[in-house]
C-alpha positions as CSV (number, residue, x, y, z in Angstrom):
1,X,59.4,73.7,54.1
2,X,61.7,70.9,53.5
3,X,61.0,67.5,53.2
4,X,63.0,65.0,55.0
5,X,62.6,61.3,57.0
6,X,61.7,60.3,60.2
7,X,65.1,59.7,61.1
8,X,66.2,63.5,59.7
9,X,63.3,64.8,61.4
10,X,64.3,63.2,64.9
11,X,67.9,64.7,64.5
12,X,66.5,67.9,64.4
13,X,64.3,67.3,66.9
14,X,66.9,66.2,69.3
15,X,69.3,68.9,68.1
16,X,66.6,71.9,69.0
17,X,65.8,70.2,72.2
18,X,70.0,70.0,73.0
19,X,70.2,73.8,72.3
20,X,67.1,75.0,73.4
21,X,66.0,74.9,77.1
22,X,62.6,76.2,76.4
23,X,62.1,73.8,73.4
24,X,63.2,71.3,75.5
25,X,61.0,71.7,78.7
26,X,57.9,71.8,76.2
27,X,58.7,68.7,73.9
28,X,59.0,66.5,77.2
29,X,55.3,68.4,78.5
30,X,53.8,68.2,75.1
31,X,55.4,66.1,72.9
32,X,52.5,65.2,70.2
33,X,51.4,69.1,70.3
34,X,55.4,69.7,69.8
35,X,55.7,67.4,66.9
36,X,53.1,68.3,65.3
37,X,53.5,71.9,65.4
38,X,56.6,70.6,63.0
39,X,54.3,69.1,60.3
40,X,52.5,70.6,57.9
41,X,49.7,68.1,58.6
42,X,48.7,67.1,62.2
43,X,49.1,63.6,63.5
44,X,46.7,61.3,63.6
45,X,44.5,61.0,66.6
46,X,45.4,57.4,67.4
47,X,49.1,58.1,67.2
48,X,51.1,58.7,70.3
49,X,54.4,60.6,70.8
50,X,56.6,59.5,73.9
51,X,59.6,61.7,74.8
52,X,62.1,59.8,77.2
53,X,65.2,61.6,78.6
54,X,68.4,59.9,79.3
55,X,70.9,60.3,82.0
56,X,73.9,59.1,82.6
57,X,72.8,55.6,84.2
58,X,70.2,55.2,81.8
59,X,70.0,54.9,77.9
60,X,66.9,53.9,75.9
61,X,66.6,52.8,72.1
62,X,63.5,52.7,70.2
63,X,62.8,49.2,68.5
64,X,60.1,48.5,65.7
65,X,57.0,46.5,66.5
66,X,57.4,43.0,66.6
67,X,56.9,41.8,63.2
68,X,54.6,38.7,62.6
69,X,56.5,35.5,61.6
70,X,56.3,33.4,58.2
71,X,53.8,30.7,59.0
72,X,52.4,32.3,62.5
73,X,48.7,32.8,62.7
74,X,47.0,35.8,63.4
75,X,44.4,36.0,66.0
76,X,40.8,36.6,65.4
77,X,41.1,40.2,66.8
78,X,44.5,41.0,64.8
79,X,42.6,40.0,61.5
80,X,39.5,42.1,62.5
81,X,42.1,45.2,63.0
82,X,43.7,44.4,59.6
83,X,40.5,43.9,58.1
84,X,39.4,47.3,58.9
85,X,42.7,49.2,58.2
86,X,44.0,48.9,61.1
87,X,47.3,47.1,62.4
88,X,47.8,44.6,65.6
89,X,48.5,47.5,68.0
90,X,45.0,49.3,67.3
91,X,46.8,52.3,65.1
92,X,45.1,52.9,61.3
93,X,47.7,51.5,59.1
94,X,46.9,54.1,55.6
95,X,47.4,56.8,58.6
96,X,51.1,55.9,59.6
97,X,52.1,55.0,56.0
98,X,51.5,58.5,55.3
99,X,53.0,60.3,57.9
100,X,55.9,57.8,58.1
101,X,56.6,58.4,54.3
102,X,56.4,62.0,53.9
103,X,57.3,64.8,56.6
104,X,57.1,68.2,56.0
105,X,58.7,70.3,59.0
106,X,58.5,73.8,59.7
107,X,60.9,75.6,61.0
C-alpha cells in the first residue's frame, strides 16, 4: 500500500476510470463503495462521494467550501455543529482531518 494525497489519489482514480470501462461504469454507480474499496479504512458515514462526468459541452471543477470571513459571525446552529465536532455543512470535522491527511490506497 502506498501512501499518497487526495490529489494523487484522484489522478489515479481518474486514470483507472479512463482505461477501464468496467471501473468506470461502477465508480459513476457506486462511487463511495468504489472509493472506499481504495482505502484501507472506510469512509465515514456522513461523507459523500459525487462522480460527475464531463462532455464535450460541459466541464466541472470542484471548489472548497466557502470559508468563514475574518470578523463574520457564526450562527447559532454553525456554533452548535462546531461545538460538537462538527463543521457548518453537518460533516464531523476529526473525521475528514483524518481521511483528508492520510490515504492509503490499494491497488
Amino acid at each position: 500500500m502506498a501512501q499518497m494525497s487526495r490529489g494523487q489519489l484522484e489522478d489515479v482514480i481518474r486514470d483507472k476510470a479512463f482505461t477501464d470501462p468496467k471501473y468506470r461504469a461502477e465508480l459513476l454507480a457506486n462511487p463511495k463503495k468504489v472509493l472506499a474499496n481504495h482505502l484501507s479504512a472506510g469512509l465515514p458515514a456522513d461523507i459523500d462521494v459525487k462522480i460527475v462526468e464531463e462532455n464535450s459541452k460541459v466541464i466541472y471543477l470542484s471548489i472548497p467550501p466557502k470559508a468563514v470571513q475574518t470578523g463574520d459571525e457564526l450562527s447559532e446552529d454553525d456554533l452548535r455543529k462546531v461545538a460538537g465536532g462538527g463543521d457548518s455543512m453537518g460533516c464531523n470535522a476529526n473525521a475528514m482531518l483524518s481521511f483528508a491527511s492520510k490515504i492509503d490506497v490499494k491497488f
